[in-house]
C-alpha positions as a Markdown table, in Angstrom:
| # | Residue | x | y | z |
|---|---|---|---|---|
| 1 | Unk | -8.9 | -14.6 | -19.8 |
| 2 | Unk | -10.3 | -15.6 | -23.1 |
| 3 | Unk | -13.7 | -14.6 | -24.5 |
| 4 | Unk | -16.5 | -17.9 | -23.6 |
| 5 | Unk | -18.0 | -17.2 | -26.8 |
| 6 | Unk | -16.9 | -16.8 | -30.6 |
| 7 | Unk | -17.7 | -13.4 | -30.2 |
| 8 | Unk | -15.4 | -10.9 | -30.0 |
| 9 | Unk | -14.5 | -8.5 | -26.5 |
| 10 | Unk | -15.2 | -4.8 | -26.1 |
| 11 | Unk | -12.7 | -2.9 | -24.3 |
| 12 | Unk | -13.2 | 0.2 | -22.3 |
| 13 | Unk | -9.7 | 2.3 | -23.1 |
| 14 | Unk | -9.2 | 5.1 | -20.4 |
| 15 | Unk | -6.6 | 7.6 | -22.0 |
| 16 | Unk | -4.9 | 10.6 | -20.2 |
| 17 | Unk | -6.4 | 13.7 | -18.6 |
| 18 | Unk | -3.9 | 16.1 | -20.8 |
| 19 | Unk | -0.9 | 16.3 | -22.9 |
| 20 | Unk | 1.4 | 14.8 | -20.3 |
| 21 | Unk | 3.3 | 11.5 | -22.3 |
| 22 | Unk | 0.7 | 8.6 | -22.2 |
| 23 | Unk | 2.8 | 6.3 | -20.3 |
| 24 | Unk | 3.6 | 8.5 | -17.5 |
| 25 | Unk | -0.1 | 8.1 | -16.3 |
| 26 | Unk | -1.2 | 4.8 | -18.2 |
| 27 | Unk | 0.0 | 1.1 | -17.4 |
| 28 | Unk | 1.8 | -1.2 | -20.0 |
| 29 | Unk | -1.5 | -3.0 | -20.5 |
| 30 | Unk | -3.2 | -0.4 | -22.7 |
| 31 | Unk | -0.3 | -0.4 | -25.1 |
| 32 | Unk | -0.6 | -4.0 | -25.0 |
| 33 | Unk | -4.3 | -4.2 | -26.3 |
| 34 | Unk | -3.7 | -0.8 | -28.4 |
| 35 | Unk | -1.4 | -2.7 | -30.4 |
| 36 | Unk | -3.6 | -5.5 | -30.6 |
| 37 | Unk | -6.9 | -3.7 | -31.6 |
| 38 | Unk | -7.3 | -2.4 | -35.1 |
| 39 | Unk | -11.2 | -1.7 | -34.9 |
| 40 | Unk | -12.1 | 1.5 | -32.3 |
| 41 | Unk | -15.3 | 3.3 | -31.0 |
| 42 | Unk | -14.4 | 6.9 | -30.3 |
| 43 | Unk | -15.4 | 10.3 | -29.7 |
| 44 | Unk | -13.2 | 12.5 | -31.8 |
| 45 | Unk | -11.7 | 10.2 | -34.8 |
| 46 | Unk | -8.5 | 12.9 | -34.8 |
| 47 | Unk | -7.9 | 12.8 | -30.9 |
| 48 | Unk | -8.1 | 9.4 | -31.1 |
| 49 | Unk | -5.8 | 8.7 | -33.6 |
| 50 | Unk | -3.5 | 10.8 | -32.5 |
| 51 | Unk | -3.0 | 8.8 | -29.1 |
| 52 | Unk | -3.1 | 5.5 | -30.4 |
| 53 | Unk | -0.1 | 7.1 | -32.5 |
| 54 | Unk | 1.7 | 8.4 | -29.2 |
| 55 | Unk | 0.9 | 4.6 | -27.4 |
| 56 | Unk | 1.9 | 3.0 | -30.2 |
| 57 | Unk | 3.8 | 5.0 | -33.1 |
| 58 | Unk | 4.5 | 1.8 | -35.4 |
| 59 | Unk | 0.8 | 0.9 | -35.5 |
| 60 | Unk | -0.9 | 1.5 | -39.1 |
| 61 | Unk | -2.9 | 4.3 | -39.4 |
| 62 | Unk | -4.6 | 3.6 | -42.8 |
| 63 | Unk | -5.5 | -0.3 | -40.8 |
| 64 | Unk | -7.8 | 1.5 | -38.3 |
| 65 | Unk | -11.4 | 1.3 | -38.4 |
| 66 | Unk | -13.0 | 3.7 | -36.4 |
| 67 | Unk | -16.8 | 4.7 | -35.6 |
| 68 | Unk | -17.8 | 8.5 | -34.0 |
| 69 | Unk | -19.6 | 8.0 | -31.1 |
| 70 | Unk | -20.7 | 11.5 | -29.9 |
| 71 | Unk | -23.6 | 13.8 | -28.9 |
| 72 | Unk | -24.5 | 13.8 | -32.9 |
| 73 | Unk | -24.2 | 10.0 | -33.4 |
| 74 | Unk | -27.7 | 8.7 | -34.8 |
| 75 | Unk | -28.7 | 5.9 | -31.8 |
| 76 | Unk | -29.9 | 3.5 | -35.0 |
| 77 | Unk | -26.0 | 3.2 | -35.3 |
| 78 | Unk | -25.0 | 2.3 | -32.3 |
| 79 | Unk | -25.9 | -1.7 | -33.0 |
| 80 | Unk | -24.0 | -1.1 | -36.2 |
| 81 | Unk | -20.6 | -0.3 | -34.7 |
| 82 | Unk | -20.5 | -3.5 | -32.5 |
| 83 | Unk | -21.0 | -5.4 | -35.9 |
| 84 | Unk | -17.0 | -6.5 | -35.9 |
| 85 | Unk | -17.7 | -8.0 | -32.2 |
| 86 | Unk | -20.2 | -10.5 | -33.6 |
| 87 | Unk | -18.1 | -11.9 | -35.7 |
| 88 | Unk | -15.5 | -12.6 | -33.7 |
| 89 | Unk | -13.1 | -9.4 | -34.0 |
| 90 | Unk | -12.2 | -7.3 | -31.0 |
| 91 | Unk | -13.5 | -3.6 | -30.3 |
| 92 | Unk | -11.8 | -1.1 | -28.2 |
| 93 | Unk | -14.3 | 2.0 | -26.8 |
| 94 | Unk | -11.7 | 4.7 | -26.1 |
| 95 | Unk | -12.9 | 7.8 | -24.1 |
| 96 | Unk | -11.9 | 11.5 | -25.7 |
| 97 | Unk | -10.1 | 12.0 | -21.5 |
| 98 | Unk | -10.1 | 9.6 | -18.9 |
| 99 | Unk | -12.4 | 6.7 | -18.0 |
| 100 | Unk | -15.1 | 5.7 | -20.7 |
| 101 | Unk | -18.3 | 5.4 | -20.0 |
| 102 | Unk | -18.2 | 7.7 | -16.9 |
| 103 | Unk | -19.7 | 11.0 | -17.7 |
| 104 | Unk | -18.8 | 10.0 | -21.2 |
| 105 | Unk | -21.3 | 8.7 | -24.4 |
| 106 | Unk | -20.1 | 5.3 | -24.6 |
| 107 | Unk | -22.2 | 4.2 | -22.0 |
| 108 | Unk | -24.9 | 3.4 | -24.4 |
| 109 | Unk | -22.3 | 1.2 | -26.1 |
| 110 | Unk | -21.7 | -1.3 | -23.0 |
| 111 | Unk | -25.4 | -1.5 | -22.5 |
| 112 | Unk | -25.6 | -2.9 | -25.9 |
| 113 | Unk | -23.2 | -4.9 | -25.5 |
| 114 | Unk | -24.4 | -7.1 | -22.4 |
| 115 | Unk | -27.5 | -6.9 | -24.1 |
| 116 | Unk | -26.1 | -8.7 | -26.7 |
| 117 | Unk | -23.8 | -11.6 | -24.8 |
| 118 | Unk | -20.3 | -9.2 | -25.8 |
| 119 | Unk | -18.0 | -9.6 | -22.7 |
| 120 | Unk | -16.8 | -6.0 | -21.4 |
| 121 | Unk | -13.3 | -5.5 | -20.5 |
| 122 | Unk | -12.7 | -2.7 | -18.5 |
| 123 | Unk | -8.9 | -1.5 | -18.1 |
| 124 | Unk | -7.0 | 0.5 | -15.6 |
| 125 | Unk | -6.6 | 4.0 | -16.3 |
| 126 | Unk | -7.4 | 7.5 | -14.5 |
| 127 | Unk | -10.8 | 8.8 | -13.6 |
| 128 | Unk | -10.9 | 12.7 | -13.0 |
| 129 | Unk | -13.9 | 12.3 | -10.9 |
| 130 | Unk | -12.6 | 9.4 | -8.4 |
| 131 | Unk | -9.3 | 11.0 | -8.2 |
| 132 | Unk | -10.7 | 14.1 | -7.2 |
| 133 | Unk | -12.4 | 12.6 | -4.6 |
| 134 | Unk | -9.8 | 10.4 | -4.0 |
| 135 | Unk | -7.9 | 13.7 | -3.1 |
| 136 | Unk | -10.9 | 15.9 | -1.5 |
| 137 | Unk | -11.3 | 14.3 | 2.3 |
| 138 | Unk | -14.7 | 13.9 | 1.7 |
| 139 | Unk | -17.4 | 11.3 | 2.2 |
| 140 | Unk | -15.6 | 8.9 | -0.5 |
| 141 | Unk | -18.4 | 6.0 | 1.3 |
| 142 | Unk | -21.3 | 8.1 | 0.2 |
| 143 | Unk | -21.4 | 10.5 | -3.2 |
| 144 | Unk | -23.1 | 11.4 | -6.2 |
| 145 | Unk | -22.1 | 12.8 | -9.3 |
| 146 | Unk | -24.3 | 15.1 | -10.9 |
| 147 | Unk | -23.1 | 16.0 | -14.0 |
| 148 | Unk | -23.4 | 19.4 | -15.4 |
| 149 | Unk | -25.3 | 22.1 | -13.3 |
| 150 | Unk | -27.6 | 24.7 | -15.5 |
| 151 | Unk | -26.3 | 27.7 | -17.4 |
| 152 | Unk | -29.2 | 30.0 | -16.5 |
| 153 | Unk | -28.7 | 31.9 | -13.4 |
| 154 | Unk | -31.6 | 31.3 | -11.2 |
| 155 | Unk | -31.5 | 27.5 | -12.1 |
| 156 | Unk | -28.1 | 27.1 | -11.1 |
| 157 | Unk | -28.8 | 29.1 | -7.6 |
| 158 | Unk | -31.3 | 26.4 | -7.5 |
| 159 | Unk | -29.5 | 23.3 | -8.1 |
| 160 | Unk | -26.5 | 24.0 | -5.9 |
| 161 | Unk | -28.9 | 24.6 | -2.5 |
| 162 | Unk | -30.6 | 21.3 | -3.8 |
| 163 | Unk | -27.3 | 19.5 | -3.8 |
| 164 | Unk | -26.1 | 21.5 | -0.5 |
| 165 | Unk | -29.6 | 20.1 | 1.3 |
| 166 | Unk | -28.7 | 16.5 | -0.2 |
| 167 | Unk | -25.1 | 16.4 | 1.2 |
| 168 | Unk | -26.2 | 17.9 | 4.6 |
| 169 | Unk | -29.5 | 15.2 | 4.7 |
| 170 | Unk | -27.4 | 12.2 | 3.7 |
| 171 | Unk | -24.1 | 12.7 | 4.6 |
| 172 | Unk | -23.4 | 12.6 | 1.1 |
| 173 | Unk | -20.6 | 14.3 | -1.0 |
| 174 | Unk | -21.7 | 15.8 | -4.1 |
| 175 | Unk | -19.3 | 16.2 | -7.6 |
| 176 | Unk | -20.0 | 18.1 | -10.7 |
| 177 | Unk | -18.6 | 19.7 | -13.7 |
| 178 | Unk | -18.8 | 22.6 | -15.9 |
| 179 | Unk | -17.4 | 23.2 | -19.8 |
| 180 | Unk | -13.9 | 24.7 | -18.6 |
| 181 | Unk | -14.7 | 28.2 | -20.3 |
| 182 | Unk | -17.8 | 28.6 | -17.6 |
| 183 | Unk | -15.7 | 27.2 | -15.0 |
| 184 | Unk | -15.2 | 30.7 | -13.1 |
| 185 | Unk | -19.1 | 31.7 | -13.3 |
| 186 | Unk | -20.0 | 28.5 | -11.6 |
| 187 | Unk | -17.1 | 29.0 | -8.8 |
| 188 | Unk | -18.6 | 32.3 | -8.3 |
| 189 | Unk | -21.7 | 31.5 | -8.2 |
| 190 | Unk | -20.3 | 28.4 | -5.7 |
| 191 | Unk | -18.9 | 31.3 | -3.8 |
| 192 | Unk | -22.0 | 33.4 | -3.1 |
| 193 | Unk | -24.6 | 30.7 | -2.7 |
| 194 | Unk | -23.4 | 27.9 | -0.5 |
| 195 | Unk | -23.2 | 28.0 | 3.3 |
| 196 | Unk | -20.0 | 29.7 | 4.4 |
| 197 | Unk | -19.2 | 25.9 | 6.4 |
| 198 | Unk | -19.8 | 24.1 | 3.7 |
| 199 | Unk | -16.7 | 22.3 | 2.1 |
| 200 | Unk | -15.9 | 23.2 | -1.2 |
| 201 | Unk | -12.9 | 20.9 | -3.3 |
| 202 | Unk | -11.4 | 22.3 | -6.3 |
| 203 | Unk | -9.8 | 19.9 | -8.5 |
| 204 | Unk | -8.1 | 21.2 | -11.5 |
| 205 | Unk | -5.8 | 19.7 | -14.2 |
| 206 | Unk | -5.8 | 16.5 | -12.8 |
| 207 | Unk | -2.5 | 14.3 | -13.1 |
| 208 | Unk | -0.8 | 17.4 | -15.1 |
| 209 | Unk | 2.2 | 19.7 | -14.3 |
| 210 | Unk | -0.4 | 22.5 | -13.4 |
| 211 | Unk | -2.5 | 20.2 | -11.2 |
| 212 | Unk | -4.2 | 22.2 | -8.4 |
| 213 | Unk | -6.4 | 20.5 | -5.7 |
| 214 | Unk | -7.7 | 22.2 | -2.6 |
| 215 | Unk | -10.7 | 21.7 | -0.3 |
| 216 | Unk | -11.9 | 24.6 | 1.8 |
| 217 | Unk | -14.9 | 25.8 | 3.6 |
| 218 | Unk | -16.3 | 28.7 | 1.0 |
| 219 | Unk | -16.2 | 31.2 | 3.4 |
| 220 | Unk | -12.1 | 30.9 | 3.3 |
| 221 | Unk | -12.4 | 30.5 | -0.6 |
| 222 | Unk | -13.4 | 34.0 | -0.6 |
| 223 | Unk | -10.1 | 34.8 | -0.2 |
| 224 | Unk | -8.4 | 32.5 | -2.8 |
| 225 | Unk | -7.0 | 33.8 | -6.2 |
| 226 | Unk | -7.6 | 30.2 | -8.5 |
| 227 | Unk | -7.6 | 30.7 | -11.9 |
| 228 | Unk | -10.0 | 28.0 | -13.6 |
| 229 | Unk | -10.5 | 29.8 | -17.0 |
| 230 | Unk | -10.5 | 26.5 | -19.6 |
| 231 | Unk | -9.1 | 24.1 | -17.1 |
| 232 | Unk | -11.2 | 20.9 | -16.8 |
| 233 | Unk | -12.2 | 21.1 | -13.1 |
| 234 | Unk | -14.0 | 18.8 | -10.8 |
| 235 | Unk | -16.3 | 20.1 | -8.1 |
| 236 | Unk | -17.3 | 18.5 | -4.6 |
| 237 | Unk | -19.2 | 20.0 | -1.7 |
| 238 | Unk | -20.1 | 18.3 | 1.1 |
| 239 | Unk | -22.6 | 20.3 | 3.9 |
């Protein structure tokens, strides 16, 4: 559907979950727009470039114009990088893995855009957190996700019997992450503070040849041998 305005469309560009070949987890449409998009909002200007060059390898690199939106990105920018969209050029926002916008910077982008009368296009593409609960058996009516939990030991302890009492009060699954190198600390820590009933879902390596997803009450994950060293991982419990 065309734009209703002369301005130009922002596009939400999911990308894979790993190395797997782009198109084996991607439909045709994203090469479509890839092709057609020469101005990009990213995370990681090298990640990015490299997949546009496995979508599309007869795309000109030297044509792209691309803007770093990360954790380190000034927010008096952010206005700046929709500046092509205003004059009537298309923008794609392409997420580092998976969805953008979910758990994911470029959030602040699409408010920006609406703010400013820019239609948003979101494509098709994979979402680690909905296809892990796609694939848990959980509440997938009722759920939250919650981010990161905190590094520091009691404060983690903490949050997990917070989001155990949620899930238990409102029937409600809860998902989180953790930066894939703490990924076994937080299953331990899992391990030893929920209830032994309550459901715990692993999801690991989503949509990759190493994918691993299991959901378990904890007191049978104490006997489970899952390595989640650097693996980006998905947790739900539900109480």
């Amino acid at each position: 559907m065309p734009s209703t305005s002369n301005k130009g469309d922002l596009y939400l560009i999911p990308t894979r979950l790993g190395d797997n070949p782009p198109l084996e987890v991607l439909p045709m449409s994203i090469k479509r727009i890839i092709e057609q998009l020469d101005h990009y909002i990213v995370e990681n200007e090298k990640t990015a470039r490299r997949f546009i060059k496995k979508i599309s390898p007869s795309k000109s690199q030297p044509s792209l114009h691309i803007n770093i939106l990360n954790k380190f990105t000034n927010p008096k920018d952010l206005h700046g990088f929709l500046a092509p969209a205003y004059e009537g050029t298309d923008i794609g926002l392409l997420s580092e893995a998976g969805a953008p916008a979910i758990a994911d910077p470029g959030a602040d982008i699409v408010a920006i855009a609406h703010e400013n009368g820019i239609r948003v296009i979101p494509l098709v593409g994979p979402s680690s957190i909905l296809m892990a609960l796609m694939s848990s058996g959980m509440n997938g009516q009722s759920f939250a996700f919650n981010g990161y939990l905190p590094i520091e030991k009691a404060e983690r302890h903490q949050a997990i019997k917070k989001l155990e009492r949620r899930s238990k009060d409102l029937q409600q699954s809860q998902a989180f992450i953790e930066t894939p190198y703490r990924n076994t600390k937080l299953f331990s820590a899992l391990i030893n503070t929920l209830n032994p009933n309550t459901k715990l879902c692993v999801a690991t390596d989503i949509t990759l040849p190493t994918e691993y997803i299991k959901t378990y009450p904890v007191s049978k994950w104490n006997h489970q041998q899952v390595d989640l060293h650097k693996r980006p991982t998905i947790f739900i419990i539900q109480a």
